[in-house]
C-alpha positions as CSV (number, residue, x, y, z in Angstrom):
1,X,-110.6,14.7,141.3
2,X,-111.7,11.5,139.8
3,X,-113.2,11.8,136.2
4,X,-116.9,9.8,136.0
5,X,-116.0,6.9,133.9
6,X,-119.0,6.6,130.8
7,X,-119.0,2.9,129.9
8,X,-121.3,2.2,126.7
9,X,-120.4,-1.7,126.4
10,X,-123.7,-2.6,127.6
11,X,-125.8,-0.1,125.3
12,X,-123.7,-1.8,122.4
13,X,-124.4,-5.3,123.9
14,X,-127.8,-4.7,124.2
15,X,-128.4,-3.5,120.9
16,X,-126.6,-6.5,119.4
17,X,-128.7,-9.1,121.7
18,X,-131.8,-7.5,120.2
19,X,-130.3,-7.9,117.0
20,X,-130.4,-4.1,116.3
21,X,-126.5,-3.7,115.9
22,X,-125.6,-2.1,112.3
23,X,-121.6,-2.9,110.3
24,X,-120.7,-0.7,107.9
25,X,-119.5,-2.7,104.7
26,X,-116.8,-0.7,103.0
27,X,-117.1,-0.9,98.9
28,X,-113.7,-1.0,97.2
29,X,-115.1,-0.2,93.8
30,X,-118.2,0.2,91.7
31,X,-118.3,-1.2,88.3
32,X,-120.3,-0.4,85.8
33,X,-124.2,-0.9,86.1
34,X,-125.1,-1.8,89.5
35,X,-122.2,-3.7,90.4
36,X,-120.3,-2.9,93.1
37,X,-117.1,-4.7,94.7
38,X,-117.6,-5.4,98.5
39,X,-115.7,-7.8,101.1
40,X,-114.2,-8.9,97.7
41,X,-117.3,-10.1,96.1
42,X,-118.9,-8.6,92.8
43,X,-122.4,-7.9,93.7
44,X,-125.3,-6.7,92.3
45,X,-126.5,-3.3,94.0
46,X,-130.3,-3.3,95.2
47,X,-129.9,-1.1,98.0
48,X,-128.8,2.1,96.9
49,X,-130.9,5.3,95.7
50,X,-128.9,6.0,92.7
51,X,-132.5,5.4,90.6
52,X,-132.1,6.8,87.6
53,X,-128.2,5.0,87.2
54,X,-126.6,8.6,86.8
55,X,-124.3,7.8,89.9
56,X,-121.5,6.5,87.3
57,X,-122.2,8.4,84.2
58,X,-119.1,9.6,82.9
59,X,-120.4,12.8,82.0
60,X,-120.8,13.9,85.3
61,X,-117.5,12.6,86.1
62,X,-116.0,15.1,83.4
63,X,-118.4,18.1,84.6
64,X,-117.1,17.6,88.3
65,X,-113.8,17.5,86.8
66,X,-113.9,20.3,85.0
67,X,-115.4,22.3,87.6
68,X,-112.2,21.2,90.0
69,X,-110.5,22.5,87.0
70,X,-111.9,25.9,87.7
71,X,-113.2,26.4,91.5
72,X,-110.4,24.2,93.1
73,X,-111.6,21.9,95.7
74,X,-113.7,23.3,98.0
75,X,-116.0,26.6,98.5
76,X,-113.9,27.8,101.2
77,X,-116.4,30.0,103.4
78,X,-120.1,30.1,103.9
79,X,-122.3,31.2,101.2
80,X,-122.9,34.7,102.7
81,X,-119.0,35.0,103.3
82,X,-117.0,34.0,100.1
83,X,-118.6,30.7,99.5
84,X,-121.7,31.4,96.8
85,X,-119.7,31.1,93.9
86,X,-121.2,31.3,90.2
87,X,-121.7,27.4,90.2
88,X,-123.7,27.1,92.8
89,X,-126.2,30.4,91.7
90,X,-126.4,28.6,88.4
91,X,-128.0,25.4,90.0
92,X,-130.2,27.5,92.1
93,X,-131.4,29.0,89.1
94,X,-131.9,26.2,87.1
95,X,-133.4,24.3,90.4
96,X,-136.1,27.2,90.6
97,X,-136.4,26.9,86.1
98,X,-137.3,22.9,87.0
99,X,-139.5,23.1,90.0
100,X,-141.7,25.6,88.8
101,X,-141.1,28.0,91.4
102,X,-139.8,31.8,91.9
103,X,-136.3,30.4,93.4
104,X,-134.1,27.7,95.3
105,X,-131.8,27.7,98.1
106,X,-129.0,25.0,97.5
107,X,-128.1,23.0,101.1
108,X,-125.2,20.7,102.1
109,X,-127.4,17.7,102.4
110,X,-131.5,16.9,103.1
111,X,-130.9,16.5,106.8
112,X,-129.4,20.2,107.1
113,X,-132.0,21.4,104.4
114,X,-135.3,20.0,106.9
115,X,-133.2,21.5,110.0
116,X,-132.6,24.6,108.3
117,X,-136.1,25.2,107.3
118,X,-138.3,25.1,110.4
119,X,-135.5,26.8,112.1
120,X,-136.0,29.8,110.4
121,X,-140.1,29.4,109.8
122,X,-141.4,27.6,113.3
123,X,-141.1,28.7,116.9
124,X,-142.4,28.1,120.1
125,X,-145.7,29.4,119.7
126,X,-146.2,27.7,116.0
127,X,-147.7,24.2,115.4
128,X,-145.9,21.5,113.1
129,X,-148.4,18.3,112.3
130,X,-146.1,15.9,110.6
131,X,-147.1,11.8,109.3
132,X,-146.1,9.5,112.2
133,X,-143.9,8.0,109.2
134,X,-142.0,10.7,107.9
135,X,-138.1,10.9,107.6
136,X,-135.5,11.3,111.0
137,X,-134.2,14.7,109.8
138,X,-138.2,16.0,109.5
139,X,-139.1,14.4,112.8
140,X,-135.9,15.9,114.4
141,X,-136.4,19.1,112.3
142,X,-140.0,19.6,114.0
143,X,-138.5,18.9,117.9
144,X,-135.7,21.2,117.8
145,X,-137.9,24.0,116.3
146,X,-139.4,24.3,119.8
147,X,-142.6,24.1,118.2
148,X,-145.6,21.9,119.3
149,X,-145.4,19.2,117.8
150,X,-148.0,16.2,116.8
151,X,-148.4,13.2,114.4
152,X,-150.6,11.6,112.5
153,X,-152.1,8.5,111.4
154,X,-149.7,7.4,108.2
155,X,-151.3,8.9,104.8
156,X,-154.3,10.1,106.8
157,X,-155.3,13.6,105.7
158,X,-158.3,13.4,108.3
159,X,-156.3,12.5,111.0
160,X,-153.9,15.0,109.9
161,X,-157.1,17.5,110.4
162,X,-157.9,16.3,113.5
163,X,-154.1,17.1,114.7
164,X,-154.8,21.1,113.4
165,X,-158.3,21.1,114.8
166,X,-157.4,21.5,118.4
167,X,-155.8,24.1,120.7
168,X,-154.6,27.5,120.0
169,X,-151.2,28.4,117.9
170,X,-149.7,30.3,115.6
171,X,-148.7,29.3,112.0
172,X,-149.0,25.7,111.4
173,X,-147.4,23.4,109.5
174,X,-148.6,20.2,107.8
175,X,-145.4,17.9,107.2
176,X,-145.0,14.8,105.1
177,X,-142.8,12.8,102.8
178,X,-143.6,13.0,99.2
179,X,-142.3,9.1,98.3
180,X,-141.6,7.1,101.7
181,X,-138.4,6.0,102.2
182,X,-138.9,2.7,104.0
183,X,-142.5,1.7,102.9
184,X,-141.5,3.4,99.0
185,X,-145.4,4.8,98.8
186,X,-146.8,8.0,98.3
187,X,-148.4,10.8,100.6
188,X,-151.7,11.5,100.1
189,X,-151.0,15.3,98.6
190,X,-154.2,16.1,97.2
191,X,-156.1,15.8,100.1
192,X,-153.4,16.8,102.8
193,X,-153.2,20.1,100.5
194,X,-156.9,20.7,101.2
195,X,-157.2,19.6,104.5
196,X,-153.9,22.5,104.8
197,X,-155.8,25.6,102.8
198,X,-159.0,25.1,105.0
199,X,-156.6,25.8,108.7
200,X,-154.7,28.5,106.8
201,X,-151.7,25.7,107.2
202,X,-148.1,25.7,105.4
203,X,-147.8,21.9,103.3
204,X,-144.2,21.7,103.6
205,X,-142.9,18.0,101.4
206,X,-140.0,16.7,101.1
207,X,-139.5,14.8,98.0
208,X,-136.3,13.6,98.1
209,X,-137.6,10.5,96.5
210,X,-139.7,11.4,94.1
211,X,-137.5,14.7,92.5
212,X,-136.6,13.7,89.0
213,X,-138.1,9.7,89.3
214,X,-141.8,10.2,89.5
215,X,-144.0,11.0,86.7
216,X,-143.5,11.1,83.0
217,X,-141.7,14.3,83.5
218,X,-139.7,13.5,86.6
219,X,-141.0,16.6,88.0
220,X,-141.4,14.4,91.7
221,X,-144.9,13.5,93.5
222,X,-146.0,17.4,93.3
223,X,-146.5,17.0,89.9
224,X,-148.1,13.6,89.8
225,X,-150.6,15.3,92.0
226,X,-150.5,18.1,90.2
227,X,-149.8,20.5,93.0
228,X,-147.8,23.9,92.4
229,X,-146.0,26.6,94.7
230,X,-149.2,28.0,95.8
231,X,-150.0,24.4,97.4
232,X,-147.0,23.8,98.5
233,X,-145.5,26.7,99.9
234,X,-142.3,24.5,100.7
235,X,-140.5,21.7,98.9
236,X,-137.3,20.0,99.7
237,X,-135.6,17.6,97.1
238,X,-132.0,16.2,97.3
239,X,-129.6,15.7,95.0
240,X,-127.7,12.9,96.0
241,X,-130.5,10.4,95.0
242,X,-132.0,10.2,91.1
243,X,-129.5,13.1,90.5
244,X,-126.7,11.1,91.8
245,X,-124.7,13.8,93.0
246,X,-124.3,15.5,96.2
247,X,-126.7,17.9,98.7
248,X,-130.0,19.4,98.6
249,X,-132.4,22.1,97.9
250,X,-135.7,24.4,99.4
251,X,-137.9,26.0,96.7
252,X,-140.5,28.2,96.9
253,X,-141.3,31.7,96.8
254,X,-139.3,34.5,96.7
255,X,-140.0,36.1,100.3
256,X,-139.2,32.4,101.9
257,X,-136.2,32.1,100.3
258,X,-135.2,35.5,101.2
259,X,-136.1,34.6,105.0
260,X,-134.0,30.8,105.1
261,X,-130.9,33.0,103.9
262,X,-131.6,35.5,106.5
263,X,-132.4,32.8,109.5
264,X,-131.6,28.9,108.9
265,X,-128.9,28.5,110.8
266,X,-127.7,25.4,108.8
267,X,-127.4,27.5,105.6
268,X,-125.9,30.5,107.4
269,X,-123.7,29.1,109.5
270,X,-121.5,26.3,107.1
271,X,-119.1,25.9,104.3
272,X,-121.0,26.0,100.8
273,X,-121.0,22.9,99.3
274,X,-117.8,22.3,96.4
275,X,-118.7,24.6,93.6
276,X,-117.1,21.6,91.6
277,X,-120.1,19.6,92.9
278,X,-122.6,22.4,91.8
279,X,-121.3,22.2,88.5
280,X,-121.4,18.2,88.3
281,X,-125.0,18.6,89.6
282,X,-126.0,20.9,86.9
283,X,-124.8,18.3,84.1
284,X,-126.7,15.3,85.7
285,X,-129.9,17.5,86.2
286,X,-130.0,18.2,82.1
287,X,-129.0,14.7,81.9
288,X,-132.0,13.3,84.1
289,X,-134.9,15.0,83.0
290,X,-133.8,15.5,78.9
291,X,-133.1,11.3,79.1
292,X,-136.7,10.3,79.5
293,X,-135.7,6.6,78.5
294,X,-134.3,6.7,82.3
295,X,-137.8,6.6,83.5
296,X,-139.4,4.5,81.5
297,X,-137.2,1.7,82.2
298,X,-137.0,2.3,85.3
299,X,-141.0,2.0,85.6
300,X,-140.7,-1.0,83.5
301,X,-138.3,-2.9,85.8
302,X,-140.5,-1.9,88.9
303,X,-143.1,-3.7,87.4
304,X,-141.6,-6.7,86.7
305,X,-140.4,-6.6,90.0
306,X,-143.4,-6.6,91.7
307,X,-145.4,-9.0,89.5
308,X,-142.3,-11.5,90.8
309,X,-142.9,-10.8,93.7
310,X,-146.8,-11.1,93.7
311,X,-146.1,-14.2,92.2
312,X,-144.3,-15.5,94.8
313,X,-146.5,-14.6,97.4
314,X,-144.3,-12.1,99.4
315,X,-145.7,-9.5,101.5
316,X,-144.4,-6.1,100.3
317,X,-146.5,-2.5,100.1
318,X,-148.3,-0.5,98.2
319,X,-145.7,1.3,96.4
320,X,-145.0,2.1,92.9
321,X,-141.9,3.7,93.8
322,X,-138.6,2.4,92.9
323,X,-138.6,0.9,97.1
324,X,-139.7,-2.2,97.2
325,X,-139.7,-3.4,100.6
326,X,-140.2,-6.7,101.4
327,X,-141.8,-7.2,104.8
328,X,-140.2,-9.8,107.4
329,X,-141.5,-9.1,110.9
330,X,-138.2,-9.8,113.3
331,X,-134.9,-8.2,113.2
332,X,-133.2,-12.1,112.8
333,X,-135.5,-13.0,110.0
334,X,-134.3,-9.7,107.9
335,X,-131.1,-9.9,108.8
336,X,-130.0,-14.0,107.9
337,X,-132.3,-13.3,104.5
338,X,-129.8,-10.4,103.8
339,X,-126.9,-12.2,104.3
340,X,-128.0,-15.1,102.3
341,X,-128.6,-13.2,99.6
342,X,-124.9,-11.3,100.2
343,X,-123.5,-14.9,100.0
344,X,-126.0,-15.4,96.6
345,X,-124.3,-12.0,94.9
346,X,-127.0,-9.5,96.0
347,X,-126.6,-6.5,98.1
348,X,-129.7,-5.6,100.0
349,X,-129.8,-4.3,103.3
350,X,-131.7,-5.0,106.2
351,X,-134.0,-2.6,107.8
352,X,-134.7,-2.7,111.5
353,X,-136.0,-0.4,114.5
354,X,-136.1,2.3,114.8
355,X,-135.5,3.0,111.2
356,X,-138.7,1.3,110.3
357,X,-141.7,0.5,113.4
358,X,-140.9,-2.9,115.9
359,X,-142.6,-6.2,114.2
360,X,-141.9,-4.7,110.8
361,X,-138.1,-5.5,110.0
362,X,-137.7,-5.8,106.1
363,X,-135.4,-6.1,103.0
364,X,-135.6,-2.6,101.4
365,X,-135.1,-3.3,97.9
366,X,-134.4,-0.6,95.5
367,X,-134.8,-0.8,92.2
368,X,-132.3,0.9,89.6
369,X,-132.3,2.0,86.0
370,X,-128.9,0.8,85.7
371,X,-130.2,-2.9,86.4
372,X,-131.2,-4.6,83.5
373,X,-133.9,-7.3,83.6
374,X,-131.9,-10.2,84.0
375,X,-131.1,-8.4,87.1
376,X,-134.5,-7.9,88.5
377,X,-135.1,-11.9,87.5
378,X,-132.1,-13.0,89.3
379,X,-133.0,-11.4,92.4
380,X,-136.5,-13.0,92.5
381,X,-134.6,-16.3,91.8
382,X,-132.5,-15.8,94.7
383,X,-135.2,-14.6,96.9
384,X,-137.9,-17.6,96.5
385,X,-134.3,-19.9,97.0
386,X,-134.8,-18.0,100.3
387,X,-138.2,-19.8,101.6
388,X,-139.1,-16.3,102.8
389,X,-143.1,-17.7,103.9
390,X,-144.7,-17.2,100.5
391,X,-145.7,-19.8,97.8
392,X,-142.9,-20.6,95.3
393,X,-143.5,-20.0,91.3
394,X,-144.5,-23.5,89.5
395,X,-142.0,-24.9,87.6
């Protein structure tokens, strides 16, 4: 019998003619600062998440070294078989110490952490009310729960109470971003976290861009908003991010850490992470939140940054985040500014549907402590050279 043949040339084709196809650029080196080597061009990095600059330090480098040293290469099993070495129980314990919380449950990466959490905690018979622009793996997270699912209105803790107001269910679940990964603002907590304890609803956040970046103390958008484990019955925070390292991690009480070991099947059911990484990742968290200097450069940098950009008349958002999107409409108009500015010596990547909503294409621009501020004037340079649609600087 004949096999059907699958042909996916004109998926590809059509994606390309809509300007929606995406090229991988491979980087042959990184250098120090936020200089990486790519196509063989030396470029200044302001796409990555690396925000705190701890990516390169050589600290880290020797930590992870030394844990190779020790645990070998990999983990070898799943945590519940032979994999939860010492390393890793070390970084859920200090994870826990930094939170604020009774424990932490370390995960391969944010993706299987989100998956891993409302499969264990949400069923068919649950709700799960998530902001219409929260991450893929929380969106994806929701649908394969089997739960009903429904969105809100972005940063809209009303229409977020409108979404828990109707029909019948069992536990519900309020969902959101703590930083936004494409827009770089932040969730309205406070009032999503009243709008939660009034319908007897879990606030689950995932801060993956705010752990160890925002606030004096790094402690994330939680603690901006000064929300603690009773709040917030679940946070999720990755590591491969401000903590330039690798995975992620749930924290909250003792009982629902106890349950995601029992039931999240993306925990259960994989090789632990490289204890050598756990190790690595312990060094860069004492490095990221004792190194308050990190921070407050960083905060410095974001403002320069978006007085620039203010000054030449760009639209961006309302983010004082280390993203810094810069908002271009059309797929073409994102893309040729990104490649301009690759030809100019600046990495920054283009942002298209369905990443980011149709008519809102845009350079995501992140901001770095390991730029300095010749950097972040550069880049502005380079970007009113652009004739992006705002008013050039005098002069």
């Amino acid at each position: 019998m004949q096999g059907t043949e699958i042909s996916l040339t004109a998926d590809l084709a059509d994606l390309e003619a809509r300007q929606l196809y995406r090229s991988r650029r491979v980087v042959s080196r990184r250098e120090p600062g936020a200089r990486v080597e790519v196509e063989g061009k030396t470029l200044l990095n302001f796409c990555s998440n690396d925000y705190l600059g701890l990516a390169g330090d050589r600290r880290i480098g020797v930590a992870l070294k030394e844990g190779v040293d020790r645990w070998g290469s990999g983990a070898t099993a799943a945590h519940l078989v032979t994999g939860h070495t010492a390393a890793h129980h070390a970084l859920e314990e200090d994870l826990a110490r930094i939170t604020g919380r009774d424990r932490a449950l370390t995960f391969s990466t944010g993706y299987m952490a989100n998956l891993g959490v409302f499969a264990a905690l949400a069923g068919r018979r649950d709700l799960i009310v998530e902001d219409r622009l929260n991450h893929a793996s929380l969106i994806d997270a929701a649908r394969l729960s089997g739960a009903q699912v429904r969105r809100f209105r972005h940063g809209d803790p009303a229409a977020a109470e409108a979404r828990l107001s109707t029909g019948t269910h069992g536990r519900s679940f309020v969902v959101t971003d703590g930083i936004f990964s494409m827009d770089g603002d932040m969730a309205p907590l406070g009032g999503l976290s009243a709008v939660s304890s009034r319908h007897g609803a879990w606030l689950v956040v995932d801060d993956a861009h705010g752990f160890g970046v925002t606030g004096n103390d790094g402690g994330g958008s939680l603690s901006l908003a000064g929300l603690g484990q009773s709040d917030v019955p679940v946070l999720i925070g990755t590591l491969g991010k401000a903590i330039g390292t690798f995975g992620a991690f749930v924290a909250g009480s003792e009982e629902l850490i106890e349950t995601l070991i029992q039931r999240s099947r993306t925990y259960l059911y994989t090789t632990a992470p490289p204890p050598a990484v756990a190790a690595a990742t312990r060094q860069a968290l004492a490095i990221a939140f004792a190194e308050t200097w990190r921070r407050d450069k960083l905060s410095e940098l974001i403002r320069r940054f978006r007085v620039g950009v203010e000054h030449l008349g760009l639209e961006t958002t309302d983010s004082d985040s280390p993203i810094q999107p810069i908002l271009l409409g059309e797929p073409g108009r994102a893309l040729q500014a990104s490649e301009s500015l690759f030809e100019k010596g600046f990495w920054v990547t283009a942002i298209r549907p369905p990443t980011v909503p149709e008519g809102s294409a845009r350079l995501r621009i992140t901001v770095s402590a390991a730029h300095a501020e010749d950097d972040v004037d550069n880049l502005l340079d380079a970007l009113a050279d652009l004739d992006l649609g705002g008013a050039r600087p005098d002069g």
